[in-house]
PyMOL Python script that loads the backbone (N, CA, C, O; Angstrom):
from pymol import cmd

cmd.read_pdbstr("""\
ATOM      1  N   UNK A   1      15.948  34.019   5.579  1.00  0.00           N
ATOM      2  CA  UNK A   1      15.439  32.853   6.325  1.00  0.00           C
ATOM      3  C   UNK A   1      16.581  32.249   7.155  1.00  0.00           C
ATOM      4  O   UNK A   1      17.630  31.771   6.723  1.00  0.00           O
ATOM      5  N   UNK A   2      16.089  32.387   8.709  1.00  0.00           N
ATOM      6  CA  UNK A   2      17.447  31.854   9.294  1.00  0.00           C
ATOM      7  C   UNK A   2      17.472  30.068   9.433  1.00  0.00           C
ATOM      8  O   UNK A   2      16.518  29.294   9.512  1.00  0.00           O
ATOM      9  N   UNK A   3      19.057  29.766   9.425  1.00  0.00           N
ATOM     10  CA  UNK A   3      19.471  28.441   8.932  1.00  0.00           C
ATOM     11  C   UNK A   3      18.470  27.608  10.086  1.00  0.00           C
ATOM     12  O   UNK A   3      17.605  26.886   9.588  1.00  0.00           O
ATOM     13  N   UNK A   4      18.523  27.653  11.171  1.00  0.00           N
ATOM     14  CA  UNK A   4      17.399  26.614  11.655  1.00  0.00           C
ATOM     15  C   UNK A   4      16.221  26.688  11.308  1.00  0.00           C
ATOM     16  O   UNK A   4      15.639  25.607  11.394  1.00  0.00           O
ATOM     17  N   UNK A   5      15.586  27.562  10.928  1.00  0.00           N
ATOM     18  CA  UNK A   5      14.323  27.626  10.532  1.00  0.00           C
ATOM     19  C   UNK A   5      14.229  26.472   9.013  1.00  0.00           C
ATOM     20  O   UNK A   5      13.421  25.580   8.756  1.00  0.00           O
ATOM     21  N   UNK A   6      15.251  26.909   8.357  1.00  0.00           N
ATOM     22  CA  UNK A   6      15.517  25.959   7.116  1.00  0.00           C
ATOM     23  C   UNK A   6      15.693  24.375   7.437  1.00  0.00           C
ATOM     24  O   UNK A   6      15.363  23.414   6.741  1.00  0.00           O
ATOM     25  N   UNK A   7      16.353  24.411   8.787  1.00  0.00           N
ATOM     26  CA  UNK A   7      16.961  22.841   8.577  1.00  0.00           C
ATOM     27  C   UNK A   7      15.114  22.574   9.116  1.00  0.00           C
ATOM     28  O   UNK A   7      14.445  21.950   8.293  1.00  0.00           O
ATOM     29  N   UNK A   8      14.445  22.990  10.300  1.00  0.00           N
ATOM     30  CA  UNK A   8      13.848  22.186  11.044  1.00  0.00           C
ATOM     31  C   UNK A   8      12.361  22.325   9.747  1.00  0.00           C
ATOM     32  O   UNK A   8      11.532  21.421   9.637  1.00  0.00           O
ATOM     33  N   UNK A   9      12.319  23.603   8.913  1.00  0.00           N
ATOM     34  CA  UNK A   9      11.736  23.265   7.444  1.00  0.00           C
ATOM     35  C   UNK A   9      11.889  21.902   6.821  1.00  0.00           C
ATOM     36  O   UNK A   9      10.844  21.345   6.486  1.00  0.00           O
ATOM     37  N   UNK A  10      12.870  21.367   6.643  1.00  0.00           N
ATOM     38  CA  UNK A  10      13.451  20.125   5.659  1.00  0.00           C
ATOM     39  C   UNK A  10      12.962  19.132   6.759  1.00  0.00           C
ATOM     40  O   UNK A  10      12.102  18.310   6.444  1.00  0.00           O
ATOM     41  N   UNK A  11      13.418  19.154   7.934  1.00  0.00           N
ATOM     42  CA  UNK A  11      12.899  17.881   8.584  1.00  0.00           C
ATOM     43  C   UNK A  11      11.708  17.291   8.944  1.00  0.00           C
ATOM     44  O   UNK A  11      11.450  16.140   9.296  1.00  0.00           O
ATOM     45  N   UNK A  12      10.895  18.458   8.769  1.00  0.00           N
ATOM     46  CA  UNK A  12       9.568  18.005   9.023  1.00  0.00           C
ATOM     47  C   UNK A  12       8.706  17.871   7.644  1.00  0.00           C
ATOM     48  O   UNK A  12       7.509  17.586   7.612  1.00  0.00           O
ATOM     49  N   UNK A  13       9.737  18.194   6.229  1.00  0.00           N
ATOM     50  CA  UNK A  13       8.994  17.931   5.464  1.00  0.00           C
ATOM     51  C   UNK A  13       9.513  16.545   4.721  1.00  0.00           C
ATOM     52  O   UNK A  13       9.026  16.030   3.715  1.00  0.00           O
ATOM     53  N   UNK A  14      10.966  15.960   5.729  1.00  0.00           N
ATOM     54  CA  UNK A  14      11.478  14.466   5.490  1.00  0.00           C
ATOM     55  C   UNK A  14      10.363  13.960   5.805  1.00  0.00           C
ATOM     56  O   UNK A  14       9.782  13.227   5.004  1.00  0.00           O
ATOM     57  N   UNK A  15       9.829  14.251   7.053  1.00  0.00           N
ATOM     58  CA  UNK A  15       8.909  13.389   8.057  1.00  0.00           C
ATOM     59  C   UNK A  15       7.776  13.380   6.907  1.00  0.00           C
ATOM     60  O   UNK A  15       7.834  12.480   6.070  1.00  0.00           O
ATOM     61  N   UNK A  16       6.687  14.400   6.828  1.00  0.00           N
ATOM     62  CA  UNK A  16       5.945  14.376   5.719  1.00  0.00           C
ATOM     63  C   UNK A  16       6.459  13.400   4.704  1.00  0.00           C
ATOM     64  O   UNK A  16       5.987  12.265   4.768  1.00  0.00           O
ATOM     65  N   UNK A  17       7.217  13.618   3.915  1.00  0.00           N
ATOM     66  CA  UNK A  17       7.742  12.384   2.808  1.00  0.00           C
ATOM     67  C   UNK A  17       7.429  10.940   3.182  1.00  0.00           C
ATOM     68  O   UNK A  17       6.565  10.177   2.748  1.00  0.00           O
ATOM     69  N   UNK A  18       8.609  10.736   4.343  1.00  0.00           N
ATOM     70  CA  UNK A  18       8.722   9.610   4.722  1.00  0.00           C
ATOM     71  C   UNK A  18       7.048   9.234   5.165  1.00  0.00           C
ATOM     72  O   UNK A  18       6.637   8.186   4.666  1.00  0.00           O
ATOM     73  N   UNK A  19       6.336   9.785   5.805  1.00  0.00           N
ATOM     74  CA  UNK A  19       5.058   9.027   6.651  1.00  0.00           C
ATOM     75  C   UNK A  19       4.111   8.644   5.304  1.00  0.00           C
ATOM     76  O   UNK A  19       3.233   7.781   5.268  1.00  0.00           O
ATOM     77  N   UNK A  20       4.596   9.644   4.074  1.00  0.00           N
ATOM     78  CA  UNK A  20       3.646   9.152   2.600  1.00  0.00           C
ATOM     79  C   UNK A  20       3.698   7.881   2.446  1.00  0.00           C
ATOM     80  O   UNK A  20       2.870   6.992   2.642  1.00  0.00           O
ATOM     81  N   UNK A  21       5.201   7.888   1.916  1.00  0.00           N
ATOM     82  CA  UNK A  21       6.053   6.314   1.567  1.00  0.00           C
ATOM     83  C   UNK A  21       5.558   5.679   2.276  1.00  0.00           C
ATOM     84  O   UNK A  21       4.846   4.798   1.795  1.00  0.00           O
ATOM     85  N   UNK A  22       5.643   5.758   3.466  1.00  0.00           N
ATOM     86  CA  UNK A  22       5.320   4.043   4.565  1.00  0.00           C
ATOM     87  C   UNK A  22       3.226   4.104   4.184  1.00  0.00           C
ATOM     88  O   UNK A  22       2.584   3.056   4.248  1.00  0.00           O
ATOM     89  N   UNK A  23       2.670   5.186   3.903  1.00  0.00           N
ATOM     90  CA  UNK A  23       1.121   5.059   4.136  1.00  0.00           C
ATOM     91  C   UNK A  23       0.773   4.785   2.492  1.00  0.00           C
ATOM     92  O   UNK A  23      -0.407   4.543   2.237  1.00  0.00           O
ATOM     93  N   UNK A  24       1.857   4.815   1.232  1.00  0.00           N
ATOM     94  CA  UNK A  24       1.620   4.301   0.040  1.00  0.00           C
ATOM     95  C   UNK A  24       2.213   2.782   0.015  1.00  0.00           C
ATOM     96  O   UNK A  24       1.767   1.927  -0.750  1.00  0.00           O
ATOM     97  N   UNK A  25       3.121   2.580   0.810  1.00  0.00           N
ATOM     98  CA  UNK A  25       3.319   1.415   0.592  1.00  0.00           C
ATOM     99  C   UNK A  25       2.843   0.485   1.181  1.00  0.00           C
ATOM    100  O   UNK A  25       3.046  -0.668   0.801  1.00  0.00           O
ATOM    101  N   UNK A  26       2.023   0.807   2.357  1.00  0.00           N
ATOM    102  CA  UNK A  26       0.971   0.011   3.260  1.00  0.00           C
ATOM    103  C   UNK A  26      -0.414  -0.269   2.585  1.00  0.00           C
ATOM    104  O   UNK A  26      -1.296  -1.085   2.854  1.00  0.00           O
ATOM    105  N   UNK A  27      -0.315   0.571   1.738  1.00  0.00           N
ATOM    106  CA  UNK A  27      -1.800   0.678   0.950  1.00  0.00           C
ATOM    107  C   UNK A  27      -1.676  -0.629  -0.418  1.00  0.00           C
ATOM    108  O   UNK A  27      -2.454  -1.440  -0.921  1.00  0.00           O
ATOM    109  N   UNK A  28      -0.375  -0.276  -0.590  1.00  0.00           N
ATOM    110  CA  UNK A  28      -0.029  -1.064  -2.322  1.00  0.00           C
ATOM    111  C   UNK A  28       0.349  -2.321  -1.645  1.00  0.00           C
ATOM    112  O   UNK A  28       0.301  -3.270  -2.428  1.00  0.00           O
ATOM    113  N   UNK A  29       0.721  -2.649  -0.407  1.00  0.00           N
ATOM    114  CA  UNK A  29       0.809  -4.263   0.122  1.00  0.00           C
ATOM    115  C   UNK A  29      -0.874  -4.665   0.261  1.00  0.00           C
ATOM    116  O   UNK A  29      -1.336  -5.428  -0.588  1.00  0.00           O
ATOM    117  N   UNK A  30      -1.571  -4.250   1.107  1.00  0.00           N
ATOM    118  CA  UNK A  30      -2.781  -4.263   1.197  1.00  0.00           C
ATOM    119  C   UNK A  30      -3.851  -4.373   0.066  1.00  0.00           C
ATOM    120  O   UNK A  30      -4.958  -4.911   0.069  1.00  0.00           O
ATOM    121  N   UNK A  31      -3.283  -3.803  -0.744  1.00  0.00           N
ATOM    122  CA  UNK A  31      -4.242  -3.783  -2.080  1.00  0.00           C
ATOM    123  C   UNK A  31      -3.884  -5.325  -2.733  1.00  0.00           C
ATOM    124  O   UNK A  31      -4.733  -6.207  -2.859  1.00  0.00           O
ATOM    125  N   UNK A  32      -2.357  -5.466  -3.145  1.00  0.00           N
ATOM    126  CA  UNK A  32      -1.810  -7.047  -3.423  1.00  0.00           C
ATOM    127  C   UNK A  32      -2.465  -7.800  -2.850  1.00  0.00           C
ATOM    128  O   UNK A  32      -3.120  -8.554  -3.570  1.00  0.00           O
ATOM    129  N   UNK A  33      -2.608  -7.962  -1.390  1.00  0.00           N
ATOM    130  CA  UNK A  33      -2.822  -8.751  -0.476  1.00  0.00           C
ATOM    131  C   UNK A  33      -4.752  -9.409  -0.955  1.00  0.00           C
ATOM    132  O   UNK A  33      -5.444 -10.402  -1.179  1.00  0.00           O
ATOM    133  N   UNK A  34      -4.737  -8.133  -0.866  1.00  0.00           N
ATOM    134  CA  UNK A  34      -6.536  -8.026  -1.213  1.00  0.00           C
ATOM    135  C   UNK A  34      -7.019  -8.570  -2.728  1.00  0.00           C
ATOM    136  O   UNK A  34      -8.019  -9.278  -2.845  1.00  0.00           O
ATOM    137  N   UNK A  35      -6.222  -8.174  -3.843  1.00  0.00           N
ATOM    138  CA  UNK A  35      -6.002  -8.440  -4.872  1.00  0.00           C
ATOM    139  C   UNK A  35      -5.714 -10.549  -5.040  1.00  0.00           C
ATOM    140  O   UNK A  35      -6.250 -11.507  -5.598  1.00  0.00           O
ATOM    141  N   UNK A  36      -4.954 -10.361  -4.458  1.00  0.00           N
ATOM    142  CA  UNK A  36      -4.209 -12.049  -4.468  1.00  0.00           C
ATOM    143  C   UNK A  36      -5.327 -13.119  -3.803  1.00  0.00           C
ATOM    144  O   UNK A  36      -5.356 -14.285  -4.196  1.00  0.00           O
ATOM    145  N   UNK A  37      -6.310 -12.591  -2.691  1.00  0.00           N
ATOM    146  CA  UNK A  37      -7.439 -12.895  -1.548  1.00  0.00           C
ATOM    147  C   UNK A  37      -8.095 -13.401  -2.624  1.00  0.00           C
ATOM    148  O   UNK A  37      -8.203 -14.592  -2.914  1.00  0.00           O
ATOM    149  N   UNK A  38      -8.858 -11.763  -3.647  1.00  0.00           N
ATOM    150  CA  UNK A  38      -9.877 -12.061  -4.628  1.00  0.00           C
ATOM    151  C   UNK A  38      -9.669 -12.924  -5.805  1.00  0.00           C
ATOM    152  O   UNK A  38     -10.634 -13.589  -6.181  1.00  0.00           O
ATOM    153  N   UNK A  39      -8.458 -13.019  -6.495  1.00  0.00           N
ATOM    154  CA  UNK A  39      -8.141 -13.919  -7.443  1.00  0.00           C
ATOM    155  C   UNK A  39      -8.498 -15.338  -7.035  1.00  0.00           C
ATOM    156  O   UNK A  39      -9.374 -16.021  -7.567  1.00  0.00           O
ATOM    157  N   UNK A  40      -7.555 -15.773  -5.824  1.00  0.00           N
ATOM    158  CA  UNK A  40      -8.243 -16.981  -5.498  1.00  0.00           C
ATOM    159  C   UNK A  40      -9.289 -17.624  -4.941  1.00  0.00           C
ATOM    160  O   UNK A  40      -9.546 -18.828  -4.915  1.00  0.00           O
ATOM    161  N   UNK A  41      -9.917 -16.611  -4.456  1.00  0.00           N
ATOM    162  CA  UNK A  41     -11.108 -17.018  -4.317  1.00  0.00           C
ATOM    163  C   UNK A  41     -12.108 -17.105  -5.929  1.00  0.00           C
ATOM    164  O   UNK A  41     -13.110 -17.805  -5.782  1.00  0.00           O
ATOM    165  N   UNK A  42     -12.000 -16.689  -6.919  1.00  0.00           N
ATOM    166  CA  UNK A  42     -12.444 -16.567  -8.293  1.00  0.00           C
ATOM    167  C   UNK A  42     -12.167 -17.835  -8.770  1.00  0.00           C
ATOM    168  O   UNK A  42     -12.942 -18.531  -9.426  1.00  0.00           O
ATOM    169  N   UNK A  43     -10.662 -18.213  -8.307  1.00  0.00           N
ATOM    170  CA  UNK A  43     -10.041 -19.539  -9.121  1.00  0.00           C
ATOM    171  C   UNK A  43     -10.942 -20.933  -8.316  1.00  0.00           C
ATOM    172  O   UNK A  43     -11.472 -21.999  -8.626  1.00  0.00           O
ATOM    173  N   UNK A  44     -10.768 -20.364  -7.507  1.00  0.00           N
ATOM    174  CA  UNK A  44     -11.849 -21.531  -6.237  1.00  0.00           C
ATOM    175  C   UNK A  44     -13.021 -21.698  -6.880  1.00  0.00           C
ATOM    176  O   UNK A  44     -13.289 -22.893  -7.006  1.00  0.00           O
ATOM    177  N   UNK A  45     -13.808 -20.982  -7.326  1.00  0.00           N
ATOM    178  CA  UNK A  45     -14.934 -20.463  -7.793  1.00  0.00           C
ATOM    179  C   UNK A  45     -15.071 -21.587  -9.049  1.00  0.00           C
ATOM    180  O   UNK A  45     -15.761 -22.603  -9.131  1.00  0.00           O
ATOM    181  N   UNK A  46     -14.289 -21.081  -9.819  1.00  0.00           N
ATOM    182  CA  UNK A  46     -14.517 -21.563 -10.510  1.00  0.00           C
ATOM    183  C   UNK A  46     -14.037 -22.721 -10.974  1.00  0.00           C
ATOM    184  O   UNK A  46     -14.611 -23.233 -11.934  1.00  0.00           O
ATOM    185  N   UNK A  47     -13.251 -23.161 -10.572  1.00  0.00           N
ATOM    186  CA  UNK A  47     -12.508 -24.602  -9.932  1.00  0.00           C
ATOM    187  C   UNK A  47     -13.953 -25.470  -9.972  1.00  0.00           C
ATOM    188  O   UNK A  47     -14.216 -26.286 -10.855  1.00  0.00           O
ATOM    189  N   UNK A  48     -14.905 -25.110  -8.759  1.00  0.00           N
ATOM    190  CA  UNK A  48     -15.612 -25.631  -7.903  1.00  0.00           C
ATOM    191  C   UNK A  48     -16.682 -25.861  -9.124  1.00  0.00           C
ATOM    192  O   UNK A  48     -17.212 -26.963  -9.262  1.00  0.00           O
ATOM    193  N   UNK A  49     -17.088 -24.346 -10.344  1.00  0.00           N
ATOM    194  CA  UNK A  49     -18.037 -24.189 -11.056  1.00  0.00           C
ATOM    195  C   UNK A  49     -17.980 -25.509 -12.066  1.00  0.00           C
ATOM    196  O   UNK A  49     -18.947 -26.260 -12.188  1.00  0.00           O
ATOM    197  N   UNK A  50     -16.668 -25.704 -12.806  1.00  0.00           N
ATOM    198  CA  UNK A  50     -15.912 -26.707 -13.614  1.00  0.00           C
ATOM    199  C   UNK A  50     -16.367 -28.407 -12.789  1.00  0.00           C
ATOM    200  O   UNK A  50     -16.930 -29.373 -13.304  1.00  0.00           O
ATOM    201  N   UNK A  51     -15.917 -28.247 -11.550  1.00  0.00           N
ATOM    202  CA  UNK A  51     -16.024 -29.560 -10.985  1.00  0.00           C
ATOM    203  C   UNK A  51     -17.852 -30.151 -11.059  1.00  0.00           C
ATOM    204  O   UNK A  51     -18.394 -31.020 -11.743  1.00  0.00           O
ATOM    205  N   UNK A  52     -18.299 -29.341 -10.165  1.00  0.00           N
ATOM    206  CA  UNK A  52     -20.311 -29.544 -10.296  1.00  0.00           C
ATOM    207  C   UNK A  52     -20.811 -29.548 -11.875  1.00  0.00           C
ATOM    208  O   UNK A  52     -21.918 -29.934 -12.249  1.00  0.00           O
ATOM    209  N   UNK A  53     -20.006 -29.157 -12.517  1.00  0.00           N
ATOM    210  CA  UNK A  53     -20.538 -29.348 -14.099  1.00  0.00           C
ATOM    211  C   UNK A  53     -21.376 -30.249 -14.333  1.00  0.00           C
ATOM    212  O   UNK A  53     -21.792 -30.423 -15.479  1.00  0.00           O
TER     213      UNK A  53
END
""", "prot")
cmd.dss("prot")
cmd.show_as("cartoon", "prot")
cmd.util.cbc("prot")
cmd.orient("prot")
């Protein structure tokens, strides 16, 4: 296997790597984000459920 074939192998499978990382970690902010949205809206909820008692 000749050496450029190897390096430009590795770099496009940095790229692969790297584009995971940024599309798992866009997902796991998003999910928090979404996660943190639904909690308080629950706490609201029931805030609101407690208060009309």
């Amino acid at each position: 296997m000749p050496a450029i074939m190897l390096i430009s192998w590795n770099e496009s499978n940095l790229t692969i790597l790297t584009l995971g990382v940024i599309v798992l970690a866009v997902e796991e902010f998003f999910m928090s984000l979404i996660k943190r949205k639904y909690w308080s809206m629950v706490i609201q909820w029931v805030l609101v459920e407690e208060i009309t008692k």
